[in-house]
MIKOL-115534 format. One line per 3 residues: number of its first residue (from 1); for each residue x, y, z of N, C-alpha, C. Coordinates in nm, 4 decimals. Layout:
<mimis>
NUM = X,Y,Z,X,Y,Z,X,Y,Z  ...
</mimis>
This chain:
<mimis>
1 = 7.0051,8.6743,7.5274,6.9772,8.8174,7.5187,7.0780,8.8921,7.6049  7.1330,9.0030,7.5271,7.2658,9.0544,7.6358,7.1560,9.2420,7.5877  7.2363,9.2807,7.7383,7.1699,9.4526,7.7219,7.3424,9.5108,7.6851
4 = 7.3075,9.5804,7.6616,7.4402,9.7405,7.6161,7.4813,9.7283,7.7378  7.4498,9.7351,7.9032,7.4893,9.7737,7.9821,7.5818,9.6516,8.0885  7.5571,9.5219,7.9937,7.6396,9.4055,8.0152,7.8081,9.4441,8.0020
7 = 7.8625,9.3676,8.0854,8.0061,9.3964,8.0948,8.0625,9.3136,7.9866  8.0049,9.1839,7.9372,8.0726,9.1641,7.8617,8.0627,9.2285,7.7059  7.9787,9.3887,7.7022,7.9584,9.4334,7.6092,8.0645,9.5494,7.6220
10 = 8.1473,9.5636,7.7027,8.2249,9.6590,7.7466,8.3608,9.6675,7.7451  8.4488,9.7295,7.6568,8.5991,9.7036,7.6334,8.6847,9.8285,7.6328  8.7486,9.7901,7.7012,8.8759,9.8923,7.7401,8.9095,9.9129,7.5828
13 = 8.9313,10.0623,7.5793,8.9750,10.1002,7.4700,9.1937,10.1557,7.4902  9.2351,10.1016,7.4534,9.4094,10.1951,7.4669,9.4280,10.2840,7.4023  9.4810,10.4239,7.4301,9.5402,10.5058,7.3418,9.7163,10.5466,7.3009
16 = 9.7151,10.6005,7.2576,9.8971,10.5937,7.1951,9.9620,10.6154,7.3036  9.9075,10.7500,7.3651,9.9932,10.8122,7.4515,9.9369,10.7340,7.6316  10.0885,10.6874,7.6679,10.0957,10.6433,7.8131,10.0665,10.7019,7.9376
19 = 10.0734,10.6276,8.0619,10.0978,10.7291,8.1792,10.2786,10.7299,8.1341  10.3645,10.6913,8.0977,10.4598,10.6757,8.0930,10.5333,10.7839,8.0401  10.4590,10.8066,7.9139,10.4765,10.9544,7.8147,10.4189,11.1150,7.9356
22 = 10.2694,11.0513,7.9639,10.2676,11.1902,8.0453,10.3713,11.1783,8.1556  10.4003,11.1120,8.2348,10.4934,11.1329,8.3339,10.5935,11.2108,8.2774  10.6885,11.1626,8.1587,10.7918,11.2311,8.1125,10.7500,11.3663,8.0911
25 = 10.6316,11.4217,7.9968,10.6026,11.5509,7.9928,10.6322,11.6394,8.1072  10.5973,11.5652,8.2495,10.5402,11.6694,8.3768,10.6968,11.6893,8.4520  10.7388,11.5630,8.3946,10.9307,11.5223,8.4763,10.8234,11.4845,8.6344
28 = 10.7386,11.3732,8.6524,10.7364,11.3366,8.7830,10.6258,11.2055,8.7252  10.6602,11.0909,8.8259,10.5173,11.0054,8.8502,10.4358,11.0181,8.9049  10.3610,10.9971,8.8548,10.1956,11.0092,8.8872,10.1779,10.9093,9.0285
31 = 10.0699,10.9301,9.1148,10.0983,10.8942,9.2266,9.9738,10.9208,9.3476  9.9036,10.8702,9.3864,9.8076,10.8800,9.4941,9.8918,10.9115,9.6752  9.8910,11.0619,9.7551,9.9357,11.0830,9.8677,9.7761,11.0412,9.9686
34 = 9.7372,10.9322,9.9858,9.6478,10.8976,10.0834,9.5925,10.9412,10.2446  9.5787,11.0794,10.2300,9.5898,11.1213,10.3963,9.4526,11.0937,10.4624  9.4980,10.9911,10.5798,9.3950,10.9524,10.6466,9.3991,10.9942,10.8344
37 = 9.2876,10.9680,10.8923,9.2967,11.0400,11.0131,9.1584,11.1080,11.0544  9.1559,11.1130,11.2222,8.9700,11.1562,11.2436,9.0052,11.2898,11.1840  8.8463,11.3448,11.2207,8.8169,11.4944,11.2099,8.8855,11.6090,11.2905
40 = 8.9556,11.6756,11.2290,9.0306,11.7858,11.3305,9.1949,11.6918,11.3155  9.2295,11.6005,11.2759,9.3612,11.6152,11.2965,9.4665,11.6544,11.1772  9.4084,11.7416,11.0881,9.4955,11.7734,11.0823,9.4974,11.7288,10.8878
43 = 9.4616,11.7064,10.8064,9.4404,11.6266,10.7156,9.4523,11.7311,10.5883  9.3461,11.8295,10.6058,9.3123,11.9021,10.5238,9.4382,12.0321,10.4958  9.4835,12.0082,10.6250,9.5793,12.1919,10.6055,9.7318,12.1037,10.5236
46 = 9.7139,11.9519,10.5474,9.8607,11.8922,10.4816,9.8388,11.8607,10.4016  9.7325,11.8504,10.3200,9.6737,11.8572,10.1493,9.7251,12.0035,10.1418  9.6952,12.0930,10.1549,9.7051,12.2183,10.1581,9.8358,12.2376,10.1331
49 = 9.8756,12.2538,10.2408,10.0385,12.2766,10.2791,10.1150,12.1566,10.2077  10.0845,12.0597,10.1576,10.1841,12.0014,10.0593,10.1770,12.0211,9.9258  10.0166,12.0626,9.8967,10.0055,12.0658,9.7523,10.1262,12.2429,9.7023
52 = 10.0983,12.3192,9.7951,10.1651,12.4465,9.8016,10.3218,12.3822,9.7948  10.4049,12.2895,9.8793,10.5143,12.2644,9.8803,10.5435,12.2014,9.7107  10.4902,12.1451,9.6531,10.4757,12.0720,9.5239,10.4884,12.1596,9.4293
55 = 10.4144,12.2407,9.4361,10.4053,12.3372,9.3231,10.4977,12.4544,9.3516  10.5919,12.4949,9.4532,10.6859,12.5423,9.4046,10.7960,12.4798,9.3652  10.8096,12.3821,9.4123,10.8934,12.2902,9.3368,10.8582,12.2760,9.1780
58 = 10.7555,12.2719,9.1466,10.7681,12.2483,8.9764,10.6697,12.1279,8.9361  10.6075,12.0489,9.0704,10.5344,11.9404,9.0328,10.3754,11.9603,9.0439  10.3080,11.9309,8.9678,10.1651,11.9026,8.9374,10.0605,11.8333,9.0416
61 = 10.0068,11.8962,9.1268,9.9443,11.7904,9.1914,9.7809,11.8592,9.2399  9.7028,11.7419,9.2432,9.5304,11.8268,9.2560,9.5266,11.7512,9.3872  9.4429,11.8262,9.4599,9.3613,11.8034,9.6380,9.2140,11.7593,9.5927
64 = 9.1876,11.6471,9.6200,9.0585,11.5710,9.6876,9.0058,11.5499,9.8165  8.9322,11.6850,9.8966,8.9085,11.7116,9.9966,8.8099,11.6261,9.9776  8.7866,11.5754,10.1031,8.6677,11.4786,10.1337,8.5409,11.5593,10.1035
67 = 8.5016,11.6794,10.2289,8.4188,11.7451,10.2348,8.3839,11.8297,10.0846  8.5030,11.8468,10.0102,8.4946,11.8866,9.8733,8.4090,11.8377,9.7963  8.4490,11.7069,9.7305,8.3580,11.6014,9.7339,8.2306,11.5717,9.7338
70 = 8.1951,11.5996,9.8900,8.0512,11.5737,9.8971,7.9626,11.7111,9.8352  8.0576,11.8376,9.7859,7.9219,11.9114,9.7064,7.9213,11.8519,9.5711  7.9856,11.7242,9.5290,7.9169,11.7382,9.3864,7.9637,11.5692,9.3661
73 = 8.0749,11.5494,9.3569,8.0649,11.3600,9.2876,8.0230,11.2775,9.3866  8.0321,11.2777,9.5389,7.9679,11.2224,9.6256,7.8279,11.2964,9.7028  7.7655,11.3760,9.6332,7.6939,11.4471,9.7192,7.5452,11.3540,9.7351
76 = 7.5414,11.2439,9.6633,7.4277,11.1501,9.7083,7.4151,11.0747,9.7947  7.5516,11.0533,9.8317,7.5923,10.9903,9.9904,7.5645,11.0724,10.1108  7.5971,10.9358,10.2032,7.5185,10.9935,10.3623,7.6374,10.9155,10.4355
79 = 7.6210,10.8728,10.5591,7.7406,10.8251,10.6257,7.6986,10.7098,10.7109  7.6446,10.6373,10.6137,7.6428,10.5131,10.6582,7.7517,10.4195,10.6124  7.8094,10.2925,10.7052,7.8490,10.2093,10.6461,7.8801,10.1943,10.5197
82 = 7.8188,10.1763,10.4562,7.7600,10.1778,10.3177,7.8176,10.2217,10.1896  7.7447,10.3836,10.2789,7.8041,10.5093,10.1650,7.9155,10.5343,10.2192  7.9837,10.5072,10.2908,8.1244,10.5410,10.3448,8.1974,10.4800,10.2736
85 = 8.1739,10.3592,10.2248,8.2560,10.2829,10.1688,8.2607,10.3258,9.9947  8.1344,10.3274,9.9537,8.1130,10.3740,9.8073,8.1979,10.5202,9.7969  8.1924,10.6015,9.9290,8.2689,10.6997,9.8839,8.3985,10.7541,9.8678
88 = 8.4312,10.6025,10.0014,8.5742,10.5825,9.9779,8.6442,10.4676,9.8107  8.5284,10.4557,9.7622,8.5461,10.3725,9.6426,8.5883,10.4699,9.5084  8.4587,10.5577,9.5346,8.4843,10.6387,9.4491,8.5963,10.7257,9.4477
91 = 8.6413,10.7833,9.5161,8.7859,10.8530,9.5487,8.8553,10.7684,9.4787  8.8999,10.6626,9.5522,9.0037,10.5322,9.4602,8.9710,10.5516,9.3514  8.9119,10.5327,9.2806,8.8757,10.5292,9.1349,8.9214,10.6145,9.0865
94 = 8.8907,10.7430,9.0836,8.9174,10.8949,9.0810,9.0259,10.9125,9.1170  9.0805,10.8757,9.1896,9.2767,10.8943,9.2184,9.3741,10.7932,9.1570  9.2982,10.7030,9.0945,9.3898,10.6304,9.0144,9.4002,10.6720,8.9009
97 = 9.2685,10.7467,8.8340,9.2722,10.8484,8.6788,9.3615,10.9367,8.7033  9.3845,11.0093,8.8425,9.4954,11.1268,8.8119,9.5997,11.0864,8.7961  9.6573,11.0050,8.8644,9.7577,10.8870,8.9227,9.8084,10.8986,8.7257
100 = 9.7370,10.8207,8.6840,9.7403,10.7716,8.5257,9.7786,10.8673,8.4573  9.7282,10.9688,8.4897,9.7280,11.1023,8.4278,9.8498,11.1958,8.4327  9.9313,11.1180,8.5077,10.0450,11.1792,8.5593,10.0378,11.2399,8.6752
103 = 9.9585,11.2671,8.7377,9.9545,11.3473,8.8281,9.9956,11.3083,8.9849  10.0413,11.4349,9.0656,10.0199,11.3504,9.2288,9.8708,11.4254,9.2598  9.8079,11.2784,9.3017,9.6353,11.3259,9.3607,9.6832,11.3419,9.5147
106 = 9.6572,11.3984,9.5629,9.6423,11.4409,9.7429,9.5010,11.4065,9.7861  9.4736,11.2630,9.8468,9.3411,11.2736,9.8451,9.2798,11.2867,10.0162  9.2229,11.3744,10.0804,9.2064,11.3738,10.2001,9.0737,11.3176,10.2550
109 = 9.0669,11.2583,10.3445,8.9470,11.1699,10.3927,8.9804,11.1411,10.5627  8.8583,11.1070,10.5713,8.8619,11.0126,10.7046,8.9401,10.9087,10.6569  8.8666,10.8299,10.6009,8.8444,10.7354,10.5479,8.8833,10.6078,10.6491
112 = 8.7696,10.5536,10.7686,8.7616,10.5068,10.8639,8.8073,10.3457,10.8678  8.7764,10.3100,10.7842,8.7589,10.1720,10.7450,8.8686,10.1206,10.6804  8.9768,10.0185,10.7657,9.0904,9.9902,10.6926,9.0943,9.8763,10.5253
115 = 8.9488,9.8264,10.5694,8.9431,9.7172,10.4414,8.9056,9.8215,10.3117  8.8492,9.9239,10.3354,8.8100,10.0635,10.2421,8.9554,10.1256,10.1829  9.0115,10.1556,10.2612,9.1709,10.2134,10.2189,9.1743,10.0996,10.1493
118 = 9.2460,9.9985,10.2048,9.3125,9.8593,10.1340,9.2789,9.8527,10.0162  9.1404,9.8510,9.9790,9.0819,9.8629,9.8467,9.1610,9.9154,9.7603  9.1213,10.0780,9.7819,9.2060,10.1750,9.7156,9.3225,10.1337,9.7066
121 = 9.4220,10.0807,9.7824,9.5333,10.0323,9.7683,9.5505,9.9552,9.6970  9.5030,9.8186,9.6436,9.4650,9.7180,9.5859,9.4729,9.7848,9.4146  9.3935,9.9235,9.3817,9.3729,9.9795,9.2824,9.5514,10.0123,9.2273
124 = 9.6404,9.9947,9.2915,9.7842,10.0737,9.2321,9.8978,9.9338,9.2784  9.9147,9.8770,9.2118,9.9801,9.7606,9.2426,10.1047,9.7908,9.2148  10.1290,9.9036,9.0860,10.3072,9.9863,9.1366,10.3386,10.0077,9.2240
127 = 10.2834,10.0102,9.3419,10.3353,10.0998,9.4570,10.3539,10.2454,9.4661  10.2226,10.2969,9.3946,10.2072,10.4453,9.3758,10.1181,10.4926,9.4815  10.0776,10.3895,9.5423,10.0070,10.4228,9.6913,10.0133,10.4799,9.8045
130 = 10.0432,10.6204,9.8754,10.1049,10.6695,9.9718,10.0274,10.6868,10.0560  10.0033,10.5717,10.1639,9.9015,10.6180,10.2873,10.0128,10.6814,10.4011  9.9402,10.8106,10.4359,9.9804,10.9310,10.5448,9.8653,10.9130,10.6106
133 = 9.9048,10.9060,10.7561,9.8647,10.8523,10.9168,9.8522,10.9624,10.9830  9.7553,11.0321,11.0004,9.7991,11.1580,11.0718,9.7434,11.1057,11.2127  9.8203,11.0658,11.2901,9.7885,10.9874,11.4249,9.7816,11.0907,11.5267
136 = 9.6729,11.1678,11.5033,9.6764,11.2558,11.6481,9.5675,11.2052,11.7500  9.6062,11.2622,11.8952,9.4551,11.2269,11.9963,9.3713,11.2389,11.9821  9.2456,11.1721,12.0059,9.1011,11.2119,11.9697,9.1045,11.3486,12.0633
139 = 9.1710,11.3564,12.1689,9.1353,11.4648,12.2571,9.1801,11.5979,12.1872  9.3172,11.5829,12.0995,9.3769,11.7039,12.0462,9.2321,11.7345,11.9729  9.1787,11.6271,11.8782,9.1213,11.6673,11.7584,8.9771,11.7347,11.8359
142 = 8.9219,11.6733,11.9204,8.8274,11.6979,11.9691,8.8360,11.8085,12.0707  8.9398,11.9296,12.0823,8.9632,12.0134,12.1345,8.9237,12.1115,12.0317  9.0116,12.0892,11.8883,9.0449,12.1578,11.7852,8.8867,12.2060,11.7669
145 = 8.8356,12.0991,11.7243,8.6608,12.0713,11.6856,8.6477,12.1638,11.5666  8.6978,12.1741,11.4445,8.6855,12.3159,11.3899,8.5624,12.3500,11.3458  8.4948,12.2841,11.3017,8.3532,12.2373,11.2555,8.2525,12.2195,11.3312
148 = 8.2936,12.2038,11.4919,8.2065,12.1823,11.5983,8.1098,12.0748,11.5794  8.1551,11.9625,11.4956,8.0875,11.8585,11.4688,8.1133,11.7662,11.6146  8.2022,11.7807,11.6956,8.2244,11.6695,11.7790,8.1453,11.6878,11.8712
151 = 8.1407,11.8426,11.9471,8.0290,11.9272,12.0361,7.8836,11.8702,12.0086  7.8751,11.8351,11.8897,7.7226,11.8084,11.8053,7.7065,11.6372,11.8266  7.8368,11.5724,11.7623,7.8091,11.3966,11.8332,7.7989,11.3946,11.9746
154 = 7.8609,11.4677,12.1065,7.8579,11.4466,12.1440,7.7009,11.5145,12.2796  7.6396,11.5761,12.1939,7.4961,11.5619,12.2161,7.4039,11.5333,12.1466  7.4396,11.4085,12.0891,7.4101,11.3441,12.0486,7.2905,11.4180,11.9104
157 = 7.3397,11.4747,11.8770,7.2509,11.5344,11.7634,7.3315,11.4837,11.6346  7.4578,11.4118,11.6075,7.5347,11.3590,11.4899,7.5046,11.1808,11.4883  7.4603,11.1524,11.4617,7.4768,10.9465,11.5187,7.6700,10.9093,11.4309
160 = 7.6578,10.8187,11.4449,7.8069,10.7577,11.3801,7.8800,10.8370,11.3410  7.9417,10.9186,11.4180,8.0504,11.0276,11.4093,8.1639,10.9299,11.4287  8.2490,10.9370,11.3378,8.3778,10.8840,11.3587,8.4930,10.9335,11.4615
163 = 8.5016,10.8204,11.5632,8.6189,10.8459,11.6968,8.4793,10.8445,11.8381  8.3820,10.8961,11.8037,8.2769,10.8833,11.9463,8.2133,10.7730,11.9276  8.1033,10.7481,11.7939,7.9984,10.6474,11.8007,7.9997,10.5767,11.6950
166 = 8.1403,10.5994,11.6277,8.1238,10.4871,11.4783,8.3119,10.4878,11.4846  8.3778,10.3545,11.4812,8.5454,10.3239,11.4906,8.6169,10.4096,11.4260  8.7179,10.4511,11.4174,8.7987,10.4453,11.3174,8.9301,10.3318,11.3454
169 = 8.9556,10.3218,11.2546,9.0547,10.1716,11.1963,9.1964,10.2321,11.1341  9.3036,10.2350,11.2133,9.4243,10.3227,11.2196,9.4787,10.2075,11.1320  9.5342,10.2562,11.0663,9.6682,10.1947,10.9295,9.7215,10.0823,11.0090
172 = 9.7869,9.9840,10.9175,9.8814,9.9008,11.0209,10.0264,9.8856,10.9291  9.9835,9.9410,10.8065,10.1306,9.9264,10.7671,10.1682,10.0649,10.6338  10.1032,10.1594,10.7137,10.1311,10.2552,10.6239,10.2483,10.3127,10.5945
175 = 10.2484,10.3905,10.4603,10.3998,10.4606,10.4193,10.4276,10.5908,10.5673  10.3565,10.6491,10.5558,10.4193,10.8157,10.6636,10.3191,10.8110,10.7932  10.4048,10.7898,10.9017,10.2638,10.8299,11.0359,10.3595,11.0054,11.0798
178 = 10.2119,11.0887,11.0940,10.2991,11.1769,11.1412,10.2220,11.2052,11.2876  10.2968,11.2639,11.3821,10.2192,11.2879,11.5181,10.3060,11.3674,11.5836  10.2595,11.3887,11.7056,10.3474,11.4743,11.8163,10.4831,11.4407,11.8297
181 = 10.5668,11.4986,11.8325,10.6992,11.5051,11.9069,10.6968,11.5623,12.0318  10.7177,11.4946,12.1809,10.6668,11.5805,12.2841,10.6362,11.6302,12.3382  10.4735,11.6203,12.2854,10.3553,11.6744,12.3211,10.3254,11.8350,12.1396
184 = 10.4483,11.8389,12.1474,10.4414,11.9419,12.0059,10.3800,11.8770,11.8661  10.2855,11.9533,11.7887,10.2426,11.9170,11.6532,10.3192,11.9604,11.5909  10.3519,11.8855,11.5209,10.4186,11.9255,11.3235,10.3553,12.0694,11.2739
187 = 10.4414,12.1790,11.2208,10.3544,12.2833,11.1282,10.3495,12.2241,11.0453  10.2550,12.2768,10.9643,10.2589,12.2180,10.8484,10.3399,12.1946,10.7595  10.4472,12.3325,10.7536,10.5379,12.3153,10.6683,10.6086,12.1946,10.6996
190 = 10.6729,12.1612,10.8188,10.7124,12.0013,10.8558,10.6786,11.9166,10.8539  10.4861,11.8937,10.7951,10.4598,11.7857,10.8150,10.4366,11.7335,10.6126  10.4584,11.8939,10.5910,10.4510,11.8423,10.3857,10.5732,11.8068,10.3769
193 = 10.6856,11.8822,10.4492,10.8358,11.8140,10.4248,10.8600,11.6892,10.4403  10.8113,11.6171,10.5456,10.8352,11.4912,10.5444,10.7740,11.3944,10.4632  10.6735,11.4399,10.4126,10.5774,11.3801,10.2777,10.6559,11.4076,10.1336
196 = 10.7059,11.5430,10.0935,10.8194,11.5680,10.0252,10.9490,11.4766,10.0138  11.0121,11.4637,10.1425,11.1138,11.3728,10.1311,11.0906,11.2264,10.1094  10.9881,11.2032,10.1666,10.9694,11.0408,10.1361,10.9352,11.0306,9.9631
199 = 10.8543,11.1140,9.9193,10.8328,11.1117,9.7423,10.9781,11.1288,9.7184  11.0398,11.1915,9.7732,11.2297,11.2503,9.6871,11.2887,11.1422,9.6327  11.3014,11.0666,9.8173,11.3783,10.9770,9.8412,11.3433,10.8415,9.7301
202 = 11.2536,10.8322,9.6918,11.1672,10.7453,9.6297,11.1174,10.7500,9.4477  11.1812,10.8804,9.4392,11.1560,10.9398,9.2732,11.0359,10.9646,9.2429  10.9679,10.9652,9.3279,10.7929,11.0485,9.2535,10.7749,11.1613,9.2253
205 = 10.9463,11.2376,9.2167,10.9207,11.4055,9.1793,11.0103,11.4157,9.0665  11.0642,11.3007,8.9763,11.1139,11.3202,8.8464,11.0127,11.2070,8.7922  11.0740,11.2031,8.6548,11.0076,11.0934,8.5855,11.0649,10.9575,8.5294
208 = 11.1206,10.8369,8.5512,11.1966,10.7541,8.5108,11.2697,10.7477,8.4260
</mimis>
């Protein structure tokens, strides 16, 4: 007895048109920019500020804010272990359709857990994978506090806040770390440029 909802009742269907064909349409490859990093450093304004650098250039690219997210495809999640991981699953999933789609996805997250990234990584075996490190101090970020979530872990009214009472797990072999230059932060505009040049240098802003 097999149900409908058996996998082996389940088959990839192909259609005519490629990621190969859409790439050519857009003139760029499709492509996952992975920005990871605690709260407050910095994550969200270089989704921002790169997706803006992209599109005057001429290239196509959508932002997957974490917090975005949780009002609607992750909003059944909580922040456990768990659901941290499912939600870092789901993203992957979801950034490999744009990816396919031609597109550059900008996807922003904590995303705490290095075997969680890896995953996602695991999902793009081209090497369309771009993990960005935004390696700032917990102290910068926890100055910044924009959200005043850290003020809140740290009276203890948040449990497993990531950087106080739950790890985060820093890259070990990522594509872009960006951080201070002598004590100075990157503007933004410098910190999408250097995300810019590494796609240049690399052809993810034409199409093969």
């Amino acid at each position: 007895m097999s149900t409908l909802g058996n996998p082996a009742n389940i088959f990839w269907h192909e259609c005519p048109v490629g990621k190969a064909e859409r790439e050519k349409l857009l003139n760029q490859q499709g492509c996952v920019v992975w920005i990871t990093g605690l709260s407050g450093s910095g994550k969200s304004t270089l989704a921002c500020s790169l997706g803006r650098e992209l599109h005057t250039r001429g290239n196509l690219s959508y932002v997957l804010d974490g917090d975005n997210l949780r009002h609607g495809l992750n909003k059944n999640l909580g922040f456990s272990a768990e659901d941290r991981t499912e939600n870092i699953r789901r993203v992957g999933e979801v950034s490999k359709l744009f990816a396919d789609a031609g597109l550059i996805c900008i996807a922003s997250l904590i995303s705490p857990y290095r075997k969680d990234r890896d995953a996602c990584r695991a999902l793009f075996p081209d090497k369309s994978f771009i993990e960005v490190f935004m390696n700032m101090p917990l102290e910068l970020c926890e100055g910044r506090d924009p959200k005043g979530l850290y003020k809140l872990a740290r009276a203890g009214k948040i449990k497993g806040f990531t950087g106080i009472d739950d790890p985060y797990e820093p890259p070990l072999n990522c594509e872009i770390e960006i951080q201070q230059k002598d004590g100075v932060v990157p503007t933004p505009h410098e910190m999408a440029g250097q995300v810019v040049s590494y796609m240049e240098d690399r052809g993810f802003l034409e199409a093969e």
